[in-house]
C-alpha positions, 0 to 999 in steps of 0.5 A: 707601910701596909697601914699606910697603904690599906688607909689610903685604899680605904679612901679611894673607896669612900670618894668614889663611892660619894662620887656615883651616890651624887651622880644617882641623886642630881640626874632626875633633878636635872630634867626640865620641869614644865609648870603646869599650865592654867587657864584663866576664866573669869566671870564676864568670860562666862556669863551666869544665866537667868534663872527660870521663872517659876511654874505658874500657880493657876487660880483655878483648875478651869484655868487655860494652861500657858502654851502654844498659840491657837485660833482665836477665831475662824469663819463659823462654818466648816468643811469635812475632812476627806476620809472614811474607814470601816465598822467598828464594833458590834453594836448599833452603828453610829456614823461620823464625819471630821471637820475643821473651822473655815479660816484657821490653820491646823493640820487636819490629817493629824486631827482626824487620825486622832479622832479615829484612833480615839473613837475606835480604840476597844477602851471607848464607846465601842466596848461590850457591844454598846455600839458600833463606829464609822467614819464617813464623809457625807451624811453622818449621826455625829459631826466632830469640829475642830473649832476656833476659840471665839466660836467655840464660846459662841456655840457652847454659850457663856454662863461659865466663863471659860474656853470649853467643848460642848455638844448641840444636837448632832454637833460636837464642838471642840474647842482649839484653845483646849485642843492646842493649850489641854487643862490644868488637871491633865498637865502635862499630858496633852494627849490624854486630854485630847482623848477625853475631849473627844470622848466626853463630847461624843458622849453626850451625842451617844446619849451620855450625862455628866457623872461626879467623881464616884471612888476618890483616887480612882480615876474620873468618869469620862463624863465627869467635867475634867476640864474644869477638874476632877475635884466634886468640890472644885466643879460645883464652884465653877459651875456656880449653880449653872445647871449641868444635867446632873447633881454633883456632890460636894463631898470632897472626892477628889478622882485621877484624869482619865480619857476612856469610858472604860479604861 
């Protein structure tokens, strides 16, 4: 009878035991699973963008680079941009005055600044008492001309058959398509070519010659013709045998662009 009794108390055990280990294992199963959800994206929901086109391999450093539009042409005369400012410098005063092209539209304070900016900066033509620089706007040694493309080629001829500045006596003549567009050896800092445009040319009203590449990997004489490039080699066949009031060697030298006659 005790057998008996202990048997079915074991029994009891064993089902209540299965009871409450089914009961632990099914109540997480029997939450509601949500699938996850998706969204479809197909190709014609997203359309594939065109490539790029490619950078433009230029055939020749003198090349105008791609860019903005410029004035083709202007009125040939010009007007002064009002403004004056005070002596810079310690040398021989050179006076000069800001104008732009009649008939094209720039903004002409933003010029002017930046010819001020340039002409009187310690690194330029004011350095170690060379000579001293004033704005003004009336009479003045040099007249520096924002000057549309057409009459740019006009006033600096046409032997070479590229947009360049120039100088002719007192004048300098900047061209817009190089002010706007800059060159190939600068690319892609405009800014720097517009401080050797300003530079170089009013180089030449103080006195100043063009110059080769002297020391490869240095950087380029500012009178050196940079915006045909900085290669000795590369100038002496744009140039093609135009005279350009000094010899430059073909000698391989290749120099770094630069703005200031003493950087």
């Amino acid at each position: 009878m005790r057998v008996h009794l202990a048997l079915a108390a074991v029994g009891l055990t064993a089902v209540l035991l299965t009871t409450t280990q089914l009961a632990g294992e099914t109540s997480p199963a029997a939450a509601p699973t949500t699938p996850p959800v998706t969204s479809a994206v197909t190709s014609a929901e997203v359309p594939s963008s065109p490539a790029p086109p490619p950078p433009r391999v230029y055939a020749s450093s003198s090349d105008l680079p791609d860019g903005p539009e410029f004035p083709v042409a202007g009125a040939g005369t010009f007007h002064v941009v009002p403004g004056s400012g005070p002596v810079v410098g310690s040398g021989p005063l050179r006076t000069y005055a800001v104008e732009v092209e009649n008939g094209i539209t720039v903004d002409e304070q933003a010029f002017a600044a930046f010819v001020d900016a340039t002409l009187t900066d310690p690194r330029g033509w004011t350095a170690r008492g060379a000579r001293s620089v004033q704005r003004v706007s009336g009479a003045a040694s040099v007249r520096v001309r924002l000057t549309s493309q057409q009459t740019a080629r006009t006033a600096c001829g046409f032997e070479i058959p590229v947009d360049v500045s120039c100088r002719d006596g007192n004048f300098v003549f900047l061209s817009a398509a190089r002010w706007i567009r800059g060159a190939v050896a600068f690319l892609p800092d405009l800014h720097t070519y517009r401080t050797y445009m300003v530079n170089h040319e009013v180089g030449h009203a103080f006195g100043q010659g063009h110059q080769p590449c002297g020391v490869a990997g240095g950087p380029a004489p500012v009178m050196m013709q940079q915006t045909f490039g900085v290669s000795n080699d590369e100038i002496v066949r744009i140039t093609g045998g135009v005279p350009q009031g000094a010899f430059i060697p073909q000698d391989g030298k290749v120099c770094a662009p630069n703005g200031w006659p003493y950087p």
